[in-house]
N, C-alpha and C positions, 0 to 999 in steps of 0.2 A: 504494500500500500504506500509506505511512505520512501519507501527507495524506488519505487516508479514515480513518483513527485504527486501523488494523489493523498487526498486531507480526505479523513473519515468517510463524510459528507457524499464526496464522488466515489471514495471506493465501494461504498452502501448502495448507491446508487445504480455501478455497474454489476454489482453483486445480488440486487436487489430486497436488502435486506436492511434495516437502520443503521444508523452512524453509530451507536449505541454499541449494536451487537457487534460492528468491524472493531468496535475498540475493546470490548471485555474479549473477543476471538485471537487479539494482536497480543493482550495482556498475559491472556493463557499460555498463547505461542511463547513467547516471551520467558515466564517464568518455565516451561519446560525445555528451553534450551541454556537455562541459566543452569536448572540443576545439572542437564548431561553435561554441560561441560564443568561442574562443579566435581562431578564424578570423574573425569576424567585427569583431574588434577590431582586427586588423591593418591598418596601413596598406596602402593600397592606392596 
């Protein structure tokens, strides 16, 4: 969304879904690539 240059609003838009949901969907994304790479920093 926002690395193609598009704000909620229009990605919701193209998506057809609210600004709303593109942002708690990005939040989610988000926090589950925080963990995997939290994971992958970990000593093993």
């Amino acid at each position: 969304c926002l690395q193609q240059g598009y704000d909620y609003r229009t990605a919701g838009h193209i998506l057809g879904i609210p600004a709303g949901t593109v942002a708690s969907r990005l939040s989610a994304a988000r926090a589950v690539l925080r963990s995997c790479l939290r994971d992958e920093e970990a000593p093993r």
